[in-house]
C-alpha positions as a Markdown table, in Angstrom:
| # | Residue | x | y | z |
|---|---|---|---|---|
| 1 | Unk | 9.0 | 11.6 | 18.2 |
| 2 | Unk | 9.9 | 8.9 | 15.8 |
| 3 | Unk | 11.6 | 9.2 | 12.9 |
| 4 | Unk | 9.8 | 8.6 | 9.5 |
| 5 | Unk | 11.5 | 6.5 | 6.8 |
| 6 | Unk | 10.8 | 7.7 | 2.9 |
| 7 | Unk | 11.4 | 5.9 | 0.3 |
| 8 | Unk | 11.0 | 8.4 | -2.4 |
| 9 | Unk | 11.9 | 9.7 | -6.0 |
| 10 | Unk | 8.9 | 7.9 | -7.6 |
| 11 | Unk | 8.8 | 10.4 | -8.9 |
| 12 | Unk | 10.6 | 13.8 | -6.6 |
| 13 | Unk | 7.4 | 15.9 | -7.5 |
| 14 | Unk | 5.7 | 13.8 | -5.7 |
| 15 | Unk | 8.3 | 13.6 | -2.8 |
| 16 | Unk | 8.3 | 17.2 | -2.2 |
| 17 | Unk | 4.5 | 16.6 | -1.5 |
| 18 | Unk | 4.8 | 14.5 | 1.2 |
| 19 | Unk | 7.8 | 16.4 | 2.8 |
| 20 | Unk | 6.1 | 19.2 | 2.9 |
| 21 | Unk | 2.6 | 17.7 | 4.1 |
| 22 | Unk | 5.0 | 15.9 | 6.9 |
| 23 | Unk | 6.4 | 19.1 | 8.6 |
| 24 | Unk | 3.2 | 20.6 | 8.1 |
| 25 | Unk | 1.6 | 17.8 | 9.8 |
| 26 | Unk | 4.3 | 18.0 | 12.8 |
| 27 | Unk | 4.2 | 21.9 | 13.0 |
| 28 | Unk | 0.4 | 22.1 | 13.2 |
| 29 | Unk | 0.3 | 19.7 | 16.8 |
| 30 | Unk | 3.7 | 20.5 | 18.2 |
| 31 | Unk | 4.1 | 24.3 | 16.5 |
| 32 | Unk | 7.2 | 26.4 | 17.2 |
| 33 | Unk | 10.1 | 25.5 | 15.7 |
| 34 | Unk | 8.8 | 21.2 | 15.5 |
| 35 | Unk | 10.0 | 20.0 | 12.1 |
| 36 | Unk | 9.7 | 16.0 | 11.5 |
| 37 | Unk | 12.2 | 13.6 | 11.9 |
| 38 | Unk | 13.1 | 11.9 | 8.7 |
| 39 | Unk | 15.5 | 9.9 | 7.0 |
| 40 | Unk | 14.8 | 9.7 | 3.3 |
| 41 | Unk | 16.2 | 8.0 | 0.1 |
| 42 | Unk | 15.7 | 9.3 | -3.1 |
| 43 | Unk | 16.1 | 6.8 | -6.5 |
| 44 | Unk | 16.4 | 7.6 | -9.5 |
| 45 | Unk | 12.5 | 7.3 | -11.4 |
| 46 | Unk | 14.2 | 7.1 | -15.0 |
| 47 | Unk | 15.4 | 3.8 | -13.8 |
| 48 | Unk | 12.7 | 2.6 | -12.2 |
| 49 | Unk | 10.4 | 3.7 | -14.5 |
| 50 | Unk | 12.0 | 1.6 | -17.3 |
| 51 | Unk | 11.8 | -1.4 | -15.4 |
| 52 | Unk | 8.3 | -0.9 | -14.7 |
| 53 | Unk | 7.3 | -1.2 | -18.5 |
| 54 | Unk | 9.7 | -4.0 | -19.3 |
| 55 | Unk | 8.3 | -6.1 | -16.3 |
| 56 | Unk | 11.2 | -6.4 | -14.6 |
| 57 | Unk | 9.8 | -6.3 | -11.3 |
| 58 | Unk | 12.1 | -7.9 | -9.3 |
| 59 | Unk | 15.1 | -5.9 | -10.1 |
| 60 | Unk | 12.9 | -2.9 | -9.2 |
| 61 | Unk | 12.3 | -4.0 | -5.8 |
| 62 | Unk | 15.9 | -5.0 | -5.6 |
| 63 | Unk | 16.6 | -1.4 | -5.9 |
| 64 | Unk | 14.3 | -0.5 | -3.0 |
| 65 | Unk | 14.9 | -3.0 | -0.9 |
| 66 | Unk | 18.6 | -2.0 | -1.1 |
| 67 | Unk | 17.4 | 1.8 | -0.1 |
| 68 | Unk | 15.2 | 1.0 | 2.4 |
| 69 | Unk | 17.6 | -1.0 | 4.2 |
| 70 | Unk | 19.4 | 2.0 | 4.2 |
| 71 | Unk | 16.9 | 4.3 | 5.3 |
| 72 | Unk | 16.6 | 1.7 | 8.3 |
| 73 | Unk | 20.0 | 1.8 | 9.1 |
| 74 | Unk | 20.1 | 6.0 | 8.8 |
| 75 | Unk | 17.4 | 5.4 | 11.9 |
| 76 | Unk | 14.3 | 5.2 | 10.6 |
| 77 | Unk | 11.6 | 3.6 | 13.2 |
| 78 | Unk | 9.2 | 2.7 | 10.1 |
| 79 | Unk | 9.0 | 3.0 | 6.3 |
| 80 | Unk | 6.5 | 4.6 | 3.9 |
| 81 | Unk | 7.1 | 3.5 | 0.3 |
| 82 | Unk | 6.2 | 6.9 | -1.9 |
| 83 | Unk | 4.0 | 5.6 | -4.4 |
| 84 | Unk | 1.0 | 3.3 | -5.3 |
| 85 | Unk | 2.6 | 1.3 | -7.8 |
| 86 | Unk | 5.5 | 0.4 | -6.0 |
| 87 | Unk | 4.1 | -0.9 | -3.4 |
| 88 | Unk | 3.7 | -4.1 | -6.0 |
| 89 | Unk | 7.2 | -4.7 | -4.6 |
| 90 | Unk | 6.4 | -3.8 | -0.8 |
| 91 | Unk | 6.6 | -7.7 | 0.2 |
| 92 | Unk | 9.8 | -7.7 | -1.1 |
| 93 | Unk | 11.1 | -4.8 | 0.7 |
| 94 | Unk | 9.2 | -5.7 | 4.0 |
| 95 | Unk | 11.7 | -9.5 | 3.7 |
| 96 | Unk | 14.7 | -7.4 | 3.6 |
| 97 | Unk | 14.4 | -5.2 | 6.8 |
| 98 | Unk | 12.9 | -5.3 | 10.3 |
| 99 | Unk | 10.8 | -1.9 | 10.8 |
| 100 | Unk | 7.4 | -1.5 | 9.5 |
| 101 | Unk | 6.1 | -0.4 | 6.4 |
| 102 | Unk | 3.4 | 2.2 | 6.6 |
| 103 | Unk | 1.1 | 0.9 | 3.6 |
| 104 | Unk | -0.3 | 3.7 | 1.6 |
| 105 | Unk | -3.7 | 1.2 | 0.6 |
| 106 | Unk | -3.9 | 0.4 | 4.1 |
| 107 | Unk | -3.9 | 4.3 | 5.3 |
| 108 | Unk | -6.3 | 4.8 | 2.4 |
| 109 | Unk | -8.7 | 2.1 | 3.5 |
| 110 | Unk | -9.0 | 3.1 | 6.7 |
| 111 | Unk | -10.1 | 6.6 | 6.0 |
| 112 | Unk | -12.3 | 5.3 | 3.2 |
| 113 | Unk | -14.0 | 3.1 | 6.3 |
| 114 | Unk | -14.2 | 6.6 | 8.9 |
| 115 | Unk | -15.9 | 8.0 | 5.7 |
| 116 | Unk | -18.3 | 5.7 | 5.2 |
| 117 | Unk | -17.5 | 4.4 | 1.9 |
| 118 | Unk | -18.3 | 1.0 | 0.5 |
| 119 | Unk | -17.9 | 1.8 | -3.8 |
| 120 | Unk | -14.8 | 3.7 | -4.8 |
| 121 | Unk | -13.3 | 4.8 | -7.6 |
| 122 | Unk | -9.7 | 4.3 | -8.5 |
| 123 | Unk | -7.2 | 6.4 | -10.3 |
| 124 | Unk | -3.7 | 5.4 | -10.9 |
| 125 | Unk | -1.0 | 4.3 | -13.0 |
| 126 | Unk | -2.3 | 1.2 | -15.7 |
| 127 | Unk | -0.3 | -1.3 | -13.0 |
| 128 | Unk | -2.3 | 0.2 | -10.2 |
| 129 | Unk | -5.4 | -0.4 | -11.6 |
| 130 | Unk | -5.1 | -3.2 | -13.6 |
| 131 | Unk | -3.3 | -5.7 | -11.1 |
| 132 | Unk | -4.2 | -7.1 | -7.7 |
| 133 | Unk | -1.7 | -5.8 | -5.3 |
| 134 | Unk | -3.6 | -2.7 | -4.5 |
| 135 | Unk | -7.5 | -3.4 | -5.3 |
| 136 | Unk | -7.5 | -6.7 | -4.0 |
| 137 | Unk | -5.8 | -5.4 | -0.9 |
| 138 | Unk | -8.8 | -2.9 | 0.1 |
| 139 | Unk | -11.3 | -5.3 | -0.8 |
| 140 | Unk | -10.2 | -7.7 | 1.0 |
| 141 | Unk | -8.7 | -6.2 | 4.1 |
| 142 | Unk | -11.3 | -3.4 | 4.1 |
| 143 | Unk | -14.5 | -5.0 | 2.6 |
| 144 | Unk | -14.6 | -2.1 | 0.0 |
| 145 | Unk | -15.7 | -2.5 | -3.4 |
| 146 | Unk | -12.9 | -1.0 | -6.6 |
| 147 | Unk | -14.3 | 0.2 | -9.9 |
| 148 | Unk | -11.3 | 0.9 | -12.7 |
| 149 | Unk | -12.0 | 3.2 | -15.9 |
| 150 | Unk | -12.0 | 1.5 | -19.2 |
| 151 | Unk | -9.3 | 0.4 | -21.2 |
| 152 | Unk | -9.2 | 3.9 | -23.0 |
| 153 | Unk | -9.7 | 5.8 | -19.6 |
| 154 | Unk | -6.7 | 3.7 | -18.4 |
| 155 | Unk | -4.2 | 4.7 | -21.0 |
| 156 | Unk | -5.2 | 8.6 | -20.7 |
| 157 | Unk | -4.8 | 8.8 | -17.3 |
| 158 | Unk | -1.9 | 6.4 | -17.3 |
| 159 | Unk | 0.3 | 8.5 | -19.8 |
| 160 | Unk | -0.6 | 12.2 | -18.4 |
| 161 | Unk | 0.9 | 10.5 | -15.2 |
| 162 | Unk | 4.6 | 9.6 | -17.0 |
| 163 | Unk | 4.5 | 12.5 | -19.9 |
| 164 | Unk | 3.2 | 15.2 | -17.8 |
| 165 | Unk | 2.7 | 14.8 | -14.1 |
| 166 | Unk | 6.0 | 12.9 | -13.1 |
| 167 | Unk | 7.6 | 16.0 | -15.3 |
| 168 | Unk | 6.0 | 18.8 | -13.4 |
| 169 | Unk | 3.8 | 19.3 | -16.4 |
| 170 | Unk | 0.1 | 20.6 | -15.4 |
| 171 | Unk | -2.3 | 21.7 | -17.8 |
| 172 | Unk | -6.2 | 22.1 | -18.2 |
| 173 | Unk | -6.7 | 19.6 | -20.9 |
| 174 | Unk | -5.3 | 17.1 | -18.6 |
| 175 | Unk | -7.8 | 18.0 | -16.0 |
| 176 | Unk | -10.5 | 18.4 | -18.1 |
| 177 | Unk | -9.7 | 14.4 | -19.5 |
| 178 | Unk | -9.4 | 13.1 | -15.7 |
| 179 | Unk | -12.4 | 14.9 | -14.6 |
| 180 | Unk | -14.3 | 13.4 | -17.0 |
| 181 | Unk | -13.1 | 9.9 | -16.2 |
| 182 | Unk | -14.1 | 10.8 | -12.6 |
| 183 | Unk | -17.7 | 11.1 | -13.5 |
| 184 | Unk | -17.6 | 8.4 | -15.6 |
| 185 | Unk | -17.1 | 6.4 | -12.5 |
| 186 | Unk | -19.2 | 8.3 | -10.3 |
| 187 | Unk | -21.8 | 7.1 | -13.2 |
| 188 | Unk | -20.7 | 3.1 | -12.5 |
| 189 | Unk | -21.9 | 3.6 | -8.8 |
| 190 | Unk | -18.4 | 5.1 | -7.0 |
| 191 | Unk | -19.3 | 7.5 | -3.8 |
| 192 | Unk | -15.7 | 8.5 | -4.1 |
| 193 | Unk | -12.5 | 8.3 | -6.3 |
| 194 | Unk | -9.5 | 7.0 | -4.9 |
| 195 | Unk | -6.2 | 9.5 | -6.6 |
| 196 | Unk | -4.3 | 6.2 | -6.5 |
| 197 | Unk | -1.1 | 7.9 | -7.8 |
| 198 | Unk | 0.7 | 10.1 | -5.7 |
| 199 | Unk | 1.2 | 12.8 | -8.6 |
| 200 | Unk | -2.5 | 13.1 | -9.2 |
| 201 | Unk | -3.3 | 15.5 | -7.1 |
| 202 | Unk | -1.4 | 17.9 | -8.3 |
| 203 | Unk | -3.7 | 18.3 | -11.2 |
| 204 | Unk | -6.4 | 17.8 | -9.6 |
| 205 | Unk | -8.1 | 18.9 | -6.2 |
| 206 | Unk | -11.2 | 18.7 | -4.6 |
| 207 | Unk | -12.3 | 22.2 | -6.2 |
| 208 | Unk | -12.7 | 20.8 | -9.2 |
| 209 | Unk | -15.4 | 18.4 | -8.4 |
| 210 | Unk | -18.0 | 17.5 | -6.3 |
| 211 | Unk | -17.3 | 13.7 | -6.3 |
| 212 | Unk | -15.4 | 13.5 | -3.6 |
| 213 | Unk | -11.6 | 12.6 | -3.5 |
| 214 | Unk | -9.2 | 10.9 | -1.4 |
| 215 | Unk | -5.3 | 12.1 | -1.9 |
| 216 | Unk | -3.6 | 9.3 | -0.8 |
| 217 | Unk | -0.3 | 11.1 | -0.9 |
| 218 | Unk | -2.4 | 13.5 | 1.9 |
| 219 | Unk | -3.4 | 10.4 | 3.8 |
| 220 | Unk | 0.1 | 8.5 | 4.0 |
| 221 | Unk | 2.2 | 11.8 | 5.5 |
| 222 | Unk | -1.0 | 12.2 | 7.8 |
| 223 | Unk | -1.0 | 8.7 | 8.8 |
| 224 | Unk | 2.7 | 9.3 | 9.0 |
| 225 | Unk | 2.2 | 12.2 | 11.4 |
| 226 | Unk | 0.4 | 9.9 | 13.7 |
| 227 | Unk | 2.4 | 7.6 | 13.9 |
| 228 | Unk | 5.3 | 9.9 | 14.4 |
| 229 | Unk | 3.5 | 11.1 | 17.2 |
| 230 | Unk | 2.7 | 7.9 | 18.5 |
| 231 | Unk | -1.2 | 9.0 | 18.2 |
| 232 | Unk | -2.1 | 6.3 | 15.8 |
């Protein structure tokens, strides 16, 4: 088994999702007593966060390169970044150490192709679906197609993410407002919605809707499994 690298904190509700979907993931093949092997790093997301809305990208991937070449030297055999957004900075990070990083729009992509989809929608923070680094990536790498909400979609679903879902704050109003952006892009054509934001689904799930949904903080610790496993 190899040992997964996690980069997390971005934000720790987020983290404990993809712990826990991890060990899941190794108990459900190897069973028993099989937990994953993982060496993880947590940062601090009020720091993070604040460079995020001044710009300042380059001292945020400063910080993570700085943790992930410590997660590499704790053992890791590769690296999964815990977040869309950041992986803005994941060139950066990938310069600073020599294991693999396990990218989350790549993992995403791939089960989008198995799936058979060609239009998706895409939920995330604003930098997630307004910049390049993660739309441009699938489309392309992966020949996929990326419709964004509008400009005042973007700001709702952007500011439930910091206000509410980075604080552990789920309610139905929020729900109700991102459900209705998902139709909206069901409307522009999307045969799925991407939850670009790895705190997204914990509001919402594919009970709520029948457009369907691809978690990609599910996909990166499965894809993370596999490769643990050495089954990718």
């Amino acid at each position: 088994m190899k040992t997964i690298g996690l980069l997390g904190g971005m934000s720790w509700e987020s983290t404990v999702s993809y712990y826990t979907a991890i060990n899941h993931g190794i108990k459900e093949r190897l069973g028993g007593l099989n937990s994953a092997k993982i060496c993880m790093y947590s940062v601090n997301f009020a720091e993070i966060e604040e460079l995020q809305h001044k710009g300042l990208w380059d001292k945020t991937a400063q910080i993570l390169s700085d943790a992930a070449v410590s997660i590499e030297t704790g053992g890791a055999d590769f690296l999964l970044i815990c977040t869309n957004t950041m992986h803005k900075v994941a060139p950066q990070i990938e310069s600073r150490i020599s294991i693999p990083i396990l990218h989350i729009a790549d993992a995403t992509a791939e089960t989008l192709i198995l799936d058979g989809i060609r239009k998706v929608g895409l939920l995330g923070t604003r930098f997630t679906m307004e910049q390049d680094f993660y739309k441009k990536r699938i489309t392309d790498k992966y020949g996929i197609s990326v419709v964004v909400p509008s400009s005042e979609d973007k700001n709702t679903v952007h500011n439930i993410i910091y206000e509410e879902l980075c604080q552990g704050i789920i309610t139905e109003q929020s729900r109700d407002a991102y459900l209705k952006v998902i139709d909206k892009l069901k409307h522009e054509g999307a045969e799925a919605v991407i939850l670009g934001c790895t705190e997204i689904a914990l509001l919402v799930q594919q009970k709520h809707t029948n457009v369907p949904l691809f978690d990609t903080t599910a996909i990166h610790a499965n894809s993370a499994v596999l490769r643990s496993l050495g089954e990718d």
